[in-house]
N, C-alpha and C positions, 0 to 999 in steps of 0.2 A: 480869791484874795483871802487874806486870813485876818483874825481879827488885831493884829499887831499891822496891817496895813503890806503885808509883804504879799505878792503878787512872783507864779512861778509859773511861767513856760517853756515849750519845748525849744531846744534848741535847734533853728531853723539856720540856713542860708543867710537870710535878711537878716540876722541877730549876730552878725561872726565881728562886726567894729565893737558892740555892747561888750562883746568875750574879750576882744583885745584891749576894750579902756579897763575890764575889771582886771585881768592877766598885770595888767602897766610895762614898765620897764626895769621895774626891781624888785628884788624876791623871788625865792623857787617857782612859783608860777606861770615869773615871766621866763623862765628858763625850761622848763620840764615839759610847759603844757600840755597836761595830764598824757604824759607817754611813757613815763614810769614802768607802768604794767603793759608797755606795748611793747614799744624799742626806740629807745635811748639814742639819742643823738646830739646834736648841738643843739641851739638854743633855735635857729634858721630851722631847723631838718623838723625839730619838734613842731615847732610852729604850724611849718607847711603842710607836716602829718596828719594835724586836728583841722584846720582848714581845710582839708581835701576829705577828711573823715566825715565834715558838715555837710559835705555836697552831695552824701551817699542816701541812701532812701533812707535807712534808721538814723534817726537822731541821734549823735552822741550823747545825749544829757542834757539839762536842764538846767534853763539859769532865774535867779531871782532880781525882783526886780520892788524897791523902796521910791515910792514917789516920783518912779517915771528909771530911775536910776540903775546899774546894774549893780548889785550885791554881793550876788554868790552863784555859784555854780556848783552842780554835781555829776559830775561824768559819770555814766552807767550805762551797763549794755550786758550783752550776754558773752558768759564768760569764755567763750570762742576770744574774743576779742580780743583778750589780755594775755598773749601768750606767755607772758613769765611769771604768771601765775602756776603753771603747767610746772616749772621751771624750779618755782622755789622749793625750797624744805618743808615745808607747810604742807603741799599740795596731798600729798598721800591721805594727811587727818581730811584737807578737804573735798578729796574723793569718797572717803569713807563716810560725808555724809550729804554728798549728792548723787552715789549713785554711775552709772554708766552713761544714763540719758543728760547730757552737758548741754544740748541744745537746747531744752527750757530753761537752764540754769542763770540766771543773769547777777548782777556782780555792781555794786556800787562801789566804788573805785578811787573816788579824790574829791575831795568838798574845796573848795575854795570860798572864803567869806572876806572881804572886805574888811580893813581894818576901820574901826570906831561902828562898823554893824555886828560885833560877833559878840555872841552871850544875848541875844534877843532875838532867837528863835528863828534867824535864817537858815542854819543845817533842817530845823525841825520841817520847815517849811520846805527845802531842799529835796529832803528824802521822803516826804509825803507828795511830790510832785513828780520826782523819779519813780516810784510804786505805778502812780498810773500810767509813767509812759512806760514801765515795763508788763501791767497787766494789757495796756491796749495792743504792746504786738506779743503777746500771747505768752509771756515769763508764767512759771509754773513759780518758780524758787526762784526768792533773788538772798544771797550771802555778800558777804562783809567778813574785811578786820580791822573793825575800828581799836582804838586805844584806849584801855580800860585809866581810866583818868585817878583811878583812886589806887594804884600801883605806883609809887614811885610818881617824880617830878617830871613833866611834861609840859613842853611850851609847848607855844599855837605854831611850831613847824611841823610837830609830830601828830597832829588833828588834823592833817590833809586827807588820813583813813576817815576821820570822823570821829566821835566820841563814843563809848561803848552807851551811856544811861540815854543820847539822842535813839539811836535803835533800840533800846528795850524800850522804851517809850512811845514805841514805831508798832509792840509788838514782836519783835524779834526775840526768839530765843538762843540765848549764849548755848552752843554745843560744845564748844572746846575751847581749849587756850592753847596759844602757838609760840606764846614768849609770857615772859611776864606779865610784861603790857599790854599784848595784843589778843586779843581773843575773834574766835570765829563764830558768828551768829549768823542765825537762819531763820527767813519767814517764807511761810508757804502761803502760795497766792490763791490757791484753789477756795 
């Protein structure tokens, strides 16, 4: 638990109703859930994706949890996972600084925070909870494109990557930039 009182665990099976009262019924959330970087479907297909994802031995990610409550979430895994990552324009800068070996590579992916929780430390708390579940099943690297916040005007729709100053403050270092906004940052777990 941290000392703002936020509490973050792994997301298990027995935690998949907590994911769906934070998900709700409105907002990109409730429509995407984190499939984005998988494969895109309706709102039903998505759903059933991350639900059936929950049921696999690796954890999809990690959710926070305020005074019993659910908060936030952070989907992470290894970047096997996310095939349109593979997919985008981006990918070539982000092979060139992972390398051939993808299978230690892991990949935080979508923060979701709770509206009236956000700006008090639940991402922070978020991505320091997804680190250990990616150092426990054996992540060498984990990367990110969060959104560099001080580029240009950016609402809390475009912080589902996360914020660039929560990962340098994680320790990540920025290696590149893939748009204005978004930049590609890396922390090695060794």
């Amino acid at each position: 638990m941290t000392d703002d009182g936020i509490e973050v665990v792994t997301a298990t099976p027995q935690r998949w109703d907590d994911l769906v009262e934070l998900f709700g019924t409105r907002g990109d959330a409730s429509r995407c859930w984190c499939q984005c970087f998988v494969h895109y479907g309706s709102p039903e297909e998505n759903k059933a994706a991350l639900c059936e994802r929950m049921q696999g031995q690796l954890p999809p990610g990690v959710l926070a949890y305020e005074a019993g409550q659910p908060v936030g979430w952070l989907r992470i895994g290894p970047l096997a996972e996310f095939p349109s990552v593979k997919r985008s324009r981006s990918y070539p800068q982000i092979a060139g600084q992972i390398g051939e070996d993808t299978g230690s590579v892991w990949q935080a992916a979508c923060f979701v925070v709770k509206v009236g929780h956000r700006r008090h430390g639940v991402s922070a708390a978020l991505l320091d909870g997804g680190l250990c579940l990616a150092r426990a099943h054996g992540a060498a690297t984990v990367i990110a494109r969060p959104r560099d916040t001080a580029v240009g005007k950016t609402s809390s729709v475009d912080l589902y990557v996360g914020a660039l100053s929560t990962f340098l403050k994680a320790g990540f270092a920025q290696v590149g930039r893939l748009s204005s906004g978004r930049v590609l940052v890396r922390l090695d777990l060794g």
